[in-house]
C-alpha positions in Angstrom: -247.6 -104.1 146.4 -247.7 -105.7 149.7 -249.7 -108.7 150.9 -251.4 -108.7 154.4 -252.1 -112.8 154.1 -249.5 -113.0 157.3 -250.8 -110.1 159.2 -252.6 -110.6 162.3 -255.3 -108.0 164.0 -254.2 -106.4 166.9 -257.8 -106.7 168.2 -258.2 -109.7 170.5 -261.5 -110.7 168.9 -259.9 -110.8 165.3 -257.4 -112.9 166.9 -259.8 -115.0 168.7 -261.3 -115.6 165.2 -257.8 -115.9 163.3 -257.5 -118.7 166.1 -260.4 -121.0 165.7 -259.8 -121.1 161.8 -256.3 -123.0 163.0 -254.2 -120.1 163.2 -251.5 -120.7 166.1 -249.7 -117.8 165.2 -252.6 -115.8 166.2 -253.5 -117.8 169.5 -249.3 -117.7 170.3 -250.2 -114.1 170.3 -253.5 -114.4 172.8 -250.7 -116.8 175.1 -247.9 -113.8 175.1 -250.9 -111.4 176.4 -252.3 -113.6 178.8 -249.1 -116.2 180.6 -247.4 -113.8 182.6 -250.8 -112.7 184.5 -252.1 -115.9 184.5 -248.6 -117.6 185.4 -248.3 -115.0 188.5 -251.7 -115.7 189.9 -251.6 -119.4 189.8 -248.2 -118.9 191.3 -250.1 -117.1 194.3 -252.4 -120.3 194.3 -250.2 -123.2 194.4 -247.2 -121.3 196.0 -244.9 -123.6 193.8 -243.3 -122.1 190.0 -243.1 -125.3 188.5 -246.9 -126.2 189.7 -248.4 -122.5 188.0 -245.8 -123.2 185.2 -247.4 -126.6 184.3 -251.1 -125.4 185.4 -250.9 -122.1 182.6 -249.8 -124.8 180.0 -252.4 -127.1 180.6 -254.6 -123.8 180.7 -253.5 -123.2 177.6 -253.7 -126.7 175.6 -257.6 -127.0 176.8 -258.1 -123.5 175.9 -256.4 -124.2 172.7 -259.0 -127.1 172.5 -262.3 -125.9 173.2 -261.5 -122.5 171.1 -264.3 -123.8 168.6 -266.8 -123.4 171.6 -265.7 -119.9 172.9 -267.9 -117.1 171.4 -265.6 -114.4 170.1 -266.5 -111.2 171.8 -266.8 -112.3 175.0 -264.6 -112.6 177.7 -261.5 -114.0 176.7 -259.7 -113.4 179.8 -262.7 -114.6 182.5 -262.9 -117.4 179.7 -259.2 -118.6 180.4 -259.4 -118.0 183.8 -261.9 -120.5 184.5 -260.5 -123.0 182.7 -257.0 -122.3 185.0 -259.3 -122.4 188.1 -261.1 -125.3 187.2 -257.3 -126.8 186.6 -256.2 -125.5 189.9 -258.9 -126.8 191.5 -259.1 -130.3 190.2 -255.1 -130.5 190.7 -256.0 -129.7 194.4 -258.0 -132.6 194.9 -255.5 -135.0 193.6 -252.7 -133.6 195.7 -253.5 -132.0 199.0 -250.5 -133.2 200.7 -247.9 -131.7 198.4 -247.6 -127.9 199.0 -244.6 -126.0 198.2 -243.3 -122.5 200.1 -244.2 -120.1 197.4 -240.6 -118.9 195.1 -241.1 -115.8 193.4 -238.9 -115.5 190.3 -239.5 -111.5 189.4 -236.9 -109.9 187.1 -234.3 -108.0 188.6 -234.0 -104.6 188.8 -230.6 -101.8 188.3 -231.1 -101.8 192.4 -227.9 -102.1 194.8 -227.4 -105.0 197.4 -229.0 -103.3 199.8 -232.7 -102.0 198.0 -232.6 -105.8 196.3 -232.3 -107.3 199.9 -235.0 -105.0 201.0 -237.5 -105.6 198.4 -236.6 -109.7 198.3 -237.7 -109.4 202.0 -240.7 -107.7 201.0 -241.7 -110.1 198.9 -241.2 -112.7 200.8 -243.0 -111.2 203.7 -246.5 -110.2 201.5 -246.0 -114.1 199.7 -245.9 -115.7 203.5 -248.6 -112.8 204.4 -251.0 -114.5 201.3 -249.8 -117.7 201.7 -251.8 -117.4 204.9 -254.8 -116.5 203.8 -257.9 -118.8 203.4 -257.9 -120.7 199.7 -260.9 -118.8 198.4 -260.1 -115.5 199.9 -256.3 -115.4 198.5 -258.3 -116.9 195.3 -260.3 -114.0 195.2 -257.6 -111.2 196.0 -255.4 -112.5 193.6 -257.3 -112.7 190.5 -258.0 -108.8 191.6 -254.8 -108.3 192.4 -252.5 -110.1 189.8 -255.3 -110.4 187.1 -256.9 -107.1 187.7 -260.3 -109.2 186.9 -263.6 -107.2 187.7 -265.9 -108.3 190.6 -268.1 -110.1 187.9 -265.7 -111.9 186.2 -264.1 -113.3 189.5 -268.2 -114.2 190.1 -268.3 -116.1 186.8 -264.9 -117.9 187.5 -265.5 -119.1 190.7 -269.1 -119.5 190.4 -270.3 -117.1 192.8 -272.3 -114.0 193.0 -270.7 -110.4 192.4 -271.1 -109.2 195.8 -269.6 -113.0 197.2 -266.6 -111.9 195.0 -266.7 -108.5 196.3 -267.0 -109.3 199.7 -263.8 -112.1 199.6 -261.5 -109.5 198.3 -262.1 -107.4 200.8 -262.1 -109.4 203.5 -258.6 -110.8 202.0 -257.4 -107.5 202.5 -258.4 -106.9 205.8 -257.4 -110.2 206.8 -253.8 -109.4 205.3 -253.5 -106.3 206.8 -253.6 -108.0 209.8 -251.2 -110.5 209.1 -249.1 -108.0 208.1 -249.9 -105.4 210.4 -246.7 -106.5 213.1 -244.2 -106.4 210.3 -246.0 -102.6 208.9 -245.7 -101.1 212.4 -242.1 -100.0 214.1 -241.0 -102.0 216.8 -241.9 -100.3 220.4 -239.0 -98.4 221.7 -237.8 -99.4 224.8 -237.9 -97.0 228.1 -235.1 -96.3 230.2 -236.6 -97.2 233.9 -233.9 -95.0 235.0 -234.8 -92.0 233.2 -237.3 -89.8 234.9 
């Protein structure tokens, strides 16, 4: 006969629950579905790993803390997001001066020298391209982007109304298309004067 006493649910609101009766094995499981999105956005943020690494911990530990006040069966995610946002923000204040270039540590790929030096360059051209943008804007765009969070839940996050949220996304994207718009188009060719 087997015993289920260990088994979590694979549902996040059965975990949610699992987790406010003191189960950390449960809410370990809600912080392996949730760092690497949350980790990757507040790296767009603070442009500094060891900043969005320390941030998604302390994310975690107040989450951790005020699980007793979350109501299973709402929004999780939004939930946590906040409470990084509300982290990111408040670490902000304290330390304006100290910004950091943005590192972005992605796994690597089977690609050769020359695809990996392609696609590092990428990357570093879109994280400069963000980088770039205003705070709330690349706030915004990444918690669409990175987070894939709906318009409403970016709204409750930030505290601003859907069509605010909406209209920041977009106007991140147009405003990094034309950051990146000299490095998307080819180079002009130059014209022999000689040539008739």
């Amino acid at each position: 006969m087997t015993r289920d006493v260990g088994r979590l649910p694979d549902d996040e609101t059965g975990l949610i629950v699992k987790a406010q009766t003191g189960d950390r094995e449960a809410f370990a499981t809600l912080v392996d579905r949730y760092w690497e999105r949350l980790y990757r956005w507040l790296c767009h943020l603070t442009r500094d790993g060891h900043c969005a690494e320390d941030l998604a911990q302390e994310t975690f530990m107040k989450a951790f803390a005020a699980l007793q006040s979350f109501r299973a069966g709402s929004n999780f995610r939004a939930w946590l997001f906040r409470i990084a946002h509300n982290n990111y923000v408040n670490q902000r204040r304290s330390q304006r001066h100290n910004v950091s270039p943005l590192t972005l540590d992605f796994p690597e790929d089977d690609a050769g020298p020359e695809e990996e030096a392609l696609s590092r360059e990428t990357l570093r051209t879109l994280a400069e391209a963000i980088a770039k943008l205003p705070i709330d804007f690349r706030t915004a765009l990444m918690m669409r982007a990175e987070a894939d969070l709906s318009f409403k839940e970016i709204a409750d996050i930030v505290n601003i109304t859907d069509e605010t949220a909406r209209w920041r996304v977009f106007k991140a994207r147009q405003k990094l298309m034309s950051i990146l718009e000299p490095d998307l188009l080819p180079a002009p060719r130059e014209t022999n004067r000689n040539s008739p």
